[in-house]
C-alpha positions in Angstrom: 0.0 0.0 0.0 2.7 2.5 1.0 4.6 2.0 -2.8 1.7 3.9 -4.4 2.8 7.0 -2.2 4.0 9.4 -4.3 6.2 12.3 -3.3 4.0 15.2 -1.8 3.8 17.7 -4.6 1.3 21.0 -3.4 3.0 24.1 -1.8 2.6 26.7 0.4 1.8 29.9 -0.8 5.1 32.1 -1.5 3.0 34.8 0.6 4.6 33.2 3.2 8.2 34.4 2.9 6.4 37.7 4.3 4.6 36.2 6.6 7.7 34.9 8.0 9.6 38.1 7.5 7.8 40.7 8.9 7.4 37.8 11.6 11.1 37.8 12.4 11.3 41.1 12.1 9.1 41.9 15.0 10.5 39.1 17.4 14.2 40.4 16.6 13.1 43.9 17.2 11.5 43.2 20.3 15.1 40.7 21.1 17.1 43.8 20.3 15.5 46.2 22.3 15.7 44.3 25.6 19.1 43.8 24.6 19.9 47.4 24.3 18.1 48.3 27.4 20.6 45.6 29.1 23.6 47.5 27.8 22.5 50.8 28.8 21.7 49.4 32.1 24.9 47.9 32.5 27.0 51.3 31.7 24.7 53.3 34.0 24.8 51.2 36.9 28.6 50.2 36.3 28.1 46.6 36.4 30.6 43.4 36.2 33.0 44.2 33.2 32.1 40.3 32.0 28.4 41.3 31.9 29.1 43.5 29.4 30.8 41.8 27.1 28.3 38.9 27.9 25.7 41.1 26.6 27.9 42.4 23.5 28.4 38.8 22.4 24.7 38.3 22.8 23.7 41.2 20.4 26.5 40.1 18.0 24.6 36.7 17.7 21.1 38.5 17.7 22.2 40.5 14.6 23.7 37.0 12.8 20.5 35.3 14.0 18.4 38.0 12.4 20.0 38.1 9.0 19.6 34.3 8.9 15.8 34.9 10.4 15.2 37.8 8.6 16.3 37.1 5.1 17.5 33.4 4.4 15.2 31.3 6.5 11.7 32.4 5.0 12.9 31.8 1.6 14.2 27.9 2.5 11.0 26.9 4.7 8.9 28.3 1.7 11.2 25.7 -0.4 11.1 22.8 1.3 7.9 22.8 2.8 5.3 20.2 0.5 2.4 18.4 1.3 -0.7 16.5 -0.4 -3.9 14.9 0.5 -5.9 12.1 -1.1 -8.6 9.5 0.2 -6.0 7.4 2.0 -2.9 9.7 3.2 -2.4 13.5 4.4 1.4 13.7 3.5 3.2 16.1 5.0 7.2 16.7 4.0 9.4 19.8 5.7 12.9 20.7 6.5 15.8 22.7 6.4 18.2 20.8 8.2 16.5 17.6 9.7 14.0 16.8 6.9 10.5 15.4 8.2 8.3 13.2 6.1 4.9 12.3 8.0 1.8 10.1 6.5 -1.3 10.8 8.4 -3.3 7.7 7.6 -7.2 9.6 7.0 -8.4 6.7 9.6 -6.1 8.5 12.6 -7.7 11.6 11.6 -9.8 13.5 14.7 -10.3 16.8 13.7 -9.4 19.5 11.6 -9.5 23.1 12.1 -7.9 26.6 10.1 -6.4 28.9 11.6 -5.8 32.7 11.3 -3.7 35.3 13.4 -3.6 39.0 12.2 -0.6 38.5 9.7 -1.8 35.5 8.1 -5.2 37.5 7.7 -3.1 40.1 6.4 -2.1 38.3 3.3 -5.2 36.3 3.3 -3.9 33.0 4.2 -4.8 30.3 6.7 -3.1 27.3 9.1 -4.8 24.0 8.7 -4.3 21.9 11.8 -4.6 18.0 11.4 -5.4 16.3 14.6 -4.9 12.9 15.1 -4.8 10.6 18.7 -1.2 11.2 19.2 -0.7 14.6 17.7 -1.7 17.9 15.8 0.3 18.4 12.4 -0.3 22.0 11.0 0.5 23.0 7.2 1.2 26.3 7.6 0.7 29.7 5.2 -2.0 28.3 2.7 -4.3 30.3 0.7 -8.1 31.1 2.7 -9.7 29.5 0.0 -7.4 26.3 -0.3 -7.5 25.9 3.3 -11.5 25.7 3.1 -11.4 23.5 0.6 -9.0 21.3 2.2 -10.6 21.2 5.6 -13.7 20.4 3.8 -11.9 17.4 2.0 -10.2 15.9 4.7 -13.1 16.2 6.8 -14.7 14.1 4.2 -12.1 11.7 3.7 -12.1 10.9 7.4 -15.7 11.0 7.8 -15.1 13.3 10.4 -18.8 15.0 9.8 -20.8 11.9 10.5 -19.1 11.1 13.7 -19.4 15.0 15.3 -23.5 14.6 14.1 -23.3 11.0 16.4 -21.5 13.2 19.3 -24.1 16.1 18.9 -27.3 13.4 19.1 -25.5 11.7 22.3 -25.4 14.8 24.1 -28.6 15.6 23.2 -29.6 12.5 24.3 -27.7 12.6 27.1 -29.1 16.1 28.3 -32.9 14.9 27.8 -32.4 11.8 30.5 -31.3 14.2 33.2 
């Protein structure tokens, strides 16, 4: 069964390189302010000499982190990240450095669900989250529209509809005997 797999061909949306950007950006500004308040603190109040240069090491490393962050890493998630979904499998392949490959059997399937913060909204795209017993898988930075439509698919692939109208008429049920 698992040699009809084929490679997971479908991308994210290339919206999400600024997604991710102005993403970093805001967590490295907010990393380089605290950092800066540190250093002030430390030549107002005279601190240990080694906490300063503690602190100037850290900042060098915060600016090398953010150009990777900033600039580099958006464009190689965008890359690598791949995924499909059929009446069997959601495949799911990601990676910079340690490459992950997951097939979600559509029998494991629990629930699915989109997601949106205010960035994402932004650029109009979504988060699908996959939730199985042992875990939640997300494909992240997918068209609105595409997300629907995949919820919407997987939810019928995994009968996942029939089995929250069963839960619905047991609580029902359920309420009435009390």
């Amino acid at each position: 069964m698992l040699d009809r797999i084929q490679e997971p061909t479908q991308q994210i949306s290339t919206e999400a390189v600024k997604v991710w950007r102005l993403s970093a950006v805001l967590q490295q500004a907010v990393s380089f302010i605290v950092l800066v308040v540190l250093l002030f603190l430390h030549f107002y109040f005279d601190w240990i000499t080694w906490i300063g240069y503690a602190l100037i090491a850290i900042l060098v490393f915060d600016i090398l982190y953010a150009i990777f962050a900033i600039f580099i890493r958006p464009n190689l998630l965008q890359r690598t990240w791949r995924y499909e979904v059929d009446e069997d499998f959601i495949q799911l392949k990601f990676g910079i450095f340690i490459k992950r490959h997951y097939i979600i059997p559509m029998v494991k399937v629990q629930y699915v669900n989109t997601n949106q913060g205010p960035l994402l909204r932004r650029f109009h795209l979504s988060t699908l989250s996959v939730g199985t017993t042992a875990s939640t898988h997300e494909i992240p930075a997918i068209p609105e529209l595409t997300a629907q439509e995949l919820r919407g698919k997987i939810a019928s692939f995994a009968e996942l509809s029939e089995a929250e109208e069963g839960t619905v008429d047991e609580e029902l049920n359920h309420d009435d005997e009390r």
